[in-house]
C-alpha positions in Angstrom: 10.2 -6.1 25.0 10.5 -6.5 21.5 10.0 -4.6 18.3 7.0 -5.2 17.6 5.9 -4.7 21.0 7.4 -1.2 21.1 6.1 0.3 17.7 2.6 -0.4 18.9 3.4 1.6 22.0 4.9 4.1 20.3 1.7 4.7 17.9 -0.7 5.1 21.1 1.5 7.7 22.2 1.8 9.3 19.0 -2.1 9.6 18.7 -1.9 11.3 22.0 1.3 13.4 21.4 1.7 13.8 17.8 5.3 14.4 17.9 7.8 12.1 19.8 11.6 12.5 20.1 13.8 9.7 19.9 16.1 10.5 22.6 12.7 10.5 24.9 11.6 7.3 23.5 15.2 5.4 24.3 14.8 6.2 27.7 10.6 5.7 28.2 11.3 2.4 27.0 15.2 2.5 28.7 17.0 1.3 25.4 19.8 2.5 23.5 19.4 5.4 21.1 20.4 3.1 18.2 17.5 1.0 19.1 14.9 3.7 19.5 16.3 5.2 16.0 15.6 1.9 14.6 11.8 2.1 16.1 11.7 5.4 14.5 12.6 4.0 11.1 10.5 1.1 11.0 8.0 3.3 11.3 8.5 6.3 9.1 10.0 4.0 6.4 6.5 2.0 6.6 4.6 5.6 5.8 3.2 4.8 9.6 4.5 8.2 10.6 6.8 10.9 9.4 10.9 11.4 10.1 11.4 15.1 11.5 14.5 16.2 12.9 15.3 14.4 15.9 12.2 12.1 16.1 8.7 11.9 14.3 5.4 13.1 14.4 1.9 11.5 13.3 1.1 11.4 9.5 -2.4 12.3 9.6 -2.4 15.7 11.1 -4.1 18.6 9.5 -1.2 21.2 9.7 1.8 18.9 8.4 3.0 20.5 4.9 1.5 18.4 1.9 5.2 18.0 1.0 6.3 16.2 4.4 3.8 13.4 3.9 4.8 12.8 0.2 8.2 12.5 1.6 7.2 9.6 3.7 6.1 7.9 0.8 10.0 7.7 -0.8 10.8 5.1 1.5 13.5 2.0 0.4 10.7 -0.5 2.0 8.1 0.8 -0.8 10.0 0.8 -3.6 11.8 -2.4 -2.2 7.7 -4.2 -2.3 7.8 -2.1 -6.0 10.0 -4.3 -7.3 8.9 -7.7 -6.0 5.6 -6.6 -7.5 7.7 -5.6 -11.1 8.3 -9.5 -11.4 4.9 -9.8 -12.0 4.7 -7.9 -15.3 6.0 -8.9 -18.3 5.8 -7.6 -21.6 2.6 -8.0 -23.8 0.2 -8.2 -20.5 -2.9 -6.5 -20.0 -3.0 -5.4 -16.8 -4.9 -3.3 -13.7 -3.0 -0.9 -11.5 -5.1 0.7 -8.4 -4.3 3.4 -6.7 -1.3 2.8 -4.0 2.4 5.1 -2.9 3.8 1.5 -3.4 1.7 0.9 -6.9 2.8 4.4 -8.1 6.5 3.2 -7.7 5.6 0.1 -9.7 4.1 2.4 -12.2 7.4 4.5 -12.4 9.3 1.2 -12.7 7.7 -0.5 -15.2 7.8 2.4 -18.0 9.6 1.3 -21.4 7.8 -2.1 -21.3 5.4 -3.4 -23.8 2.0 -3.6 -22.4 -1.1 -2.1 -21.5 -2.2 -0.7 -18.3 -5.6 0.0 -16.9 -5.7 2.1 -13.6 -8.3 4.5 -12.2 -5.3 6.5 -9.9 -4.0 9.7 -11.1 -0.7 9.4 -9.6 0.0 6.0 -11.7 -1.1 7.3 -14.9 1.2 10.4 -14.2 3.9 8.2 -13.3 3.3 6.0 -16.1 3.9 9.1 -18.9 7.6 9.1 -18.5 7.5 6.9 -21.3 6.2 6.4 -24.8 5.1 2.9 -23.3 3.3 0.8 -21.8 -0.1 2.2 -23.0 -2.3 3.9 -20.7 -6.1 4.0 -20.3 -7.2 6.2 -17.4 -10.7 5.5 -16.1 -12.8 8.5 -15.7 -14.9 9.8 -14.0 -15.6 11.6 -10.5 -12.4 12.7 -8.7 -11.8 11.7 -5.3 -9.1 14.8 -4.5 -8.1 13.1 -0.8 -7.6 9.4 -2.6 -6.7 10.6 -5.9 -8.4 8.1 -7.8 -11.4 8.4 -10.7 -14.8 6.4 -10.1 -18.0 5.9 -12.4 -20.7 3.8 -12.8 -19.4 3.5 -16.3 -15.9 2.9 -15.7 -17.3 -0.4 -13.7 -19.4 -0.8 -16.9 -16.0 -0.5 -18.7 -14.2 -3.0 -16.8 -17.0 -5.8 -16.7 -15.9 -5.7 -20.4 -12.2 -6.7 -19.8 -10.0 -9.4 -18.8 -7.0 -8.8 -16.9 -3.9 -10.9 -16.6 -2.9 -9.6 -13.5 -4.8 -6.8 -11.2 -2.5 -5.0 -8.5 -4.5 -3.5 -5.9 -3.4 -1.8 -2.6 -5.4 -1.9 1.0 -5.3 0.3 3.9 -6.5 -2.7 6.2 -6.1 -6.2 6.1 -9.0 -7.8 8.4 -9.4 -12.0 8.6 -12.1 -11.8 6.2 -10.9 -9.7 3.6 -9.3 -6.8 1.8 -10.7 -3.4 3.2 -10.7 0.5 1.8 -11.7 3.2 3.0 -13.9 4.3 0.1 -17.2 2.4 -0.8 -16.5 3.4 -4.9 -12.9 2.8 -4.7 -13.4 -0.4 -2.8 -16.0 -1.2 -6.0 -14.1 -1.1 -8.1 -11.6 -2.7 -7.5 -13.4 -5.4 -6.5 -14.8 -6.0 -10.1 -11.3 -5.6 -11.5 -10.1 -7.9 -9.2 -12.9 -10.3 -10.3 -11.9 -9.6 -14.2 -8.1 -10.7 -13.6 -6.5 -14.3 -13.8 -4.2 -13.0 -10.9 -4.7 -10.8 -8.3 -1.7 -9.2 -6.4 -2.2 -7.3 -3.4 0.4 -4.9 -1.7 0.4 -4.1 2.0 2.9 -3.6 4.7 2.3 -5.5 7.8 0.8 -2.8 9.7 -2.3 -2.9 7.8 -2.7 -6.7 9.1 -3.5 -5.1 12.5 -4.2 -1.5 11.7 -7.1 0.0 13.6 -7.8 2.4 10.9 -11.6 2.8 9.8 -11.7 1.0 6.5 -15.3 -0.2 6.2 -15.5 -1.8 2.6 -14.8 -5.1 1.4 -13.2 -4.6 -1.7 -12.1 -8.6 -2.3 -12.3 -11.9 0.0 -8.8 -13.2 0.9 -9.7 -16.3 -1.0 -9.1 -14.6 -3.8 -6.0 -12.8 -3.5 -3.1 -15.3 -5.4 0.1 -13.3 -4.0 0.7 -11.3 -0.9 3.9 -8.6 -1.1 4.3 -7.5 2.4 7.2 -5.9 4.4 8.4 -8.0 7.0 7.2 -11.7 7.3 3.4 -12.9 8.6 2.4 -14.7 11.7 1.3 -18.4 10.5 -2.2 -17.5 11.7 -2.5 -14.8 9.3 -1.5 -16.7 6.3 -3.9 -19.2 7.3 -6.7 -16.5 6.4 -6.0 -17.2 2.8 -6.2 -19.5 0.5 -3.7 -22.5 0.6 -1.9 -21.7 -2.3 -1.6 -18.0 -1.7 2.3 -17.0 -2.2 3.4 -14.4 0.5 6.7 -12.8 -0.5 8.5 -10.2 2.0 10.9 -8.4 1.4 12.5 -7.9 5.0 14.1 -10.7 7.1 13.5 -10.7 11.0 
């Protein structure tokens, strides 16, 4: 059975279990315990689930500590994504940031330079004050507490009224039709940031190509998405969703 085969078993049983041990999972799939550890890390590393002592449990239950599931999002695969995505700013740019763990880290990598950032996420303009630059304008409006991002009608009006040079936006699913949120007013706007930039980068670890996560709103078509930073590399009939001249970059090797 291979990898890929495996972590999709293992996150069925992890929505029924919600807490697997690693030793447990080498012999249910009778494999070393190497091999199971490596299951367990492609998954935790991914934010898919979180690394507890001898295993790993689900990351969206209610009574795991706030600071367990921030942990998750430290992973080397983020920031590893982070900095394929940091070759896409360059000084003197006007740019859009939306609300992503793997966009914060580009936020907290990109401080120092010489440009000007537009996000509506709390977390990027928060990592994004380290440093008397880039300059910062946070959109306001509403707070979305869960997601951690501002929406308003007039920060859409606000953007309409801007041209980007290069929009980063994150996804929780990736469907063969589009880019998908789970929030109708984050999913808004970005959508008409996206539609104000010259380039449009999206972020998303392979999971979310598959994910069966409820993420009802379009927020872009894949014809419009320019570069693809994923973690490990896409089936050929994914990439032939997109446009032709889509780039996909990953930044693991199989």
């Amino acid at each position: 059975m291979t990898q890929e085969a495996r972590i999709q078993q293992i996150k069925r049983l992890l929505n029924k279990k919600h807490h697997l041990i690693t030793r447990e999972l080498a012999d249910y799939f009778n494999v070393s315990f190497d091999t199971a550890r490596r299951d367990v890390l492609r998954l935790t590393s991914t934010g898919q689930a979180i690394r507890v002592h001898g295993g790993l449990i689900a990351v969206d239950q209610d009574d795991v500590p706030n600071f367990l599931t921030r942990s998750s999002i430290d992973s080397p695969v983020k920031t590893k994504m982070a900095q394929k995505a940091q070759k896409f700013v360059h000084p003197n740019q006007f740019d859009f940031i939306g609300p992503s763990t793997i966009l914060k880290k580009l936020c907290e990598l990109i401080n120092g330079m010489d440009l000007q950032i537009v996000t509506n996420s709390i977390d990027n303009s928060l990592a994004l004050m380290q440093s008397k630059l880039p300059n910062v304008r946070l959109l306001g409006g509403k707070v979305d507490k869960e997601h951690r991002f501002n929406y308003s009608v007039t920060s859409l009006d606000t953007l309409r009224r801007m041209t980007f040079n290069t929009a980063f936006i994150g996804t929780s699913n990736v469907k063969s039709d589009g880019i998908y949120l789970t929030r109708m007013s984050d999913s808004e706007l970005i959508r008409v940031a996206a539609s104000r930039a010259k380039q449009v980068v999206v972020v998303a670890e392979k999971y979310k190509f598959n994910s069966q996560n409820t993420s009802p709103f379009m927020s872009i078509p894949l014809s419009q998405v320019d570069v693809v930073i994923t973690d490990e590399p896409l089936a050929q009939k994914i990439k032939e969703h997109f446009a032709p001249n889509t780039q996909f970059i990953s930044v693991l090797r199989k």
